[in-house]
N, C-alpha and C positions, 0 to 999 in steps of 0.2 A: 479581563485581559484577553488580548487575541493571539491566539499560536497557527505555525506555519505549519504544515509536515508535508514531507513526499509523499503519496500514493501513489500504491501501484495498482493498477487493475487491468485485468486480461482475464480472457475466453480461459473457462472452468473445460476442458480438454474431456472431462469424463461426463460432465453435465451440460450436453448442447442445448444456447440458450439461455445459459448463465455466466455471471460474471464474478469473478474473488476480489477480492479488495483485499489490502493489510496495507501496514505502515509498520517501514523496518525500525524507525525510531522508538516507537511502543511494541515489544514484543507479548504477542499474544492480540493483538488490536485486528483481526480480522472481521470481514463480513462477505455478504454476497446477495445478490441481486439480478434479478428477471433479463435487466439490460445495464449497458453503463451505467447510465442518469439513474438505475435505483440503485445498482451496487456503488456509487458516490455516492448517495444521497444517507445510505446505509450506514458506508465507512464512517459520514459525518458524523452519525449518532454515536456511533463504536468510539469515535476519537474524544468525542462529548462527554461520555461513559467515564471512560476510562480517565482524562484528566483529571474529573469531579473526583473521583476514588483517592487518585493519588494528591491531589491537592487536600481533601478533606482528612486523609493522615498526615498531612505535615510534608509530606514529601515535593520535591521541585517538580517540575515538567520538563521533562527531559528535551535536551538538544537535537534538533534534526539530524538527519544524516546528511553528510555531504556528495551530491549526485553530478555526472556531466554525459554528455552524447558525446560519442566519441566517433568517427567518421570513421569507416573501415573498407578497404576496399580488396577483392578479392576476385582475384585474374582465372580462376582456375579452380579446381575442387584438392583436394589434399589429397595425395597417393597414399594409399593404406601402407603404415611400416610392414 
């Protein structure tokens, strides 16, 4: 069977050069990676991992999460209260 999930991945702020993965739909489903394409390529395995576990006890595969871009736009910086 094939499953869908969000990732996320972005620049590891304390490790320049690397990148985090996780999936909010699996908690705990992290990984990370030299560049994008390894920290995806990583996540893959981690999400691979992780369903065989929970499938092979019996359990479902959990529902994605539901995500949207939201357009925001900002005239100006906020005046500190």
């Amino acid at each position: 069977m094939t499953y869908a999930y969000t990732v996320i991945i972005r620049p590891d702020p304390e490790s320049p050069g690397w990148w985090n993965a996780e999936v909010p739909a699996l908690p705990g489903c992290v990984s990370c990676g030299r560049s994008f394409d390894e920290a995806l390529a990583m996540i893959r395995e981690a999400i691979e991992g992780y369903l065989a576990v929970l499938l092979e006890e019996g359990e479902e595969a959990p529902r994605d999460v539901m995500s949207a871009r939201i357009p925001v736009e900002v005239d100006r910086a906020p005046t500190p209260a």
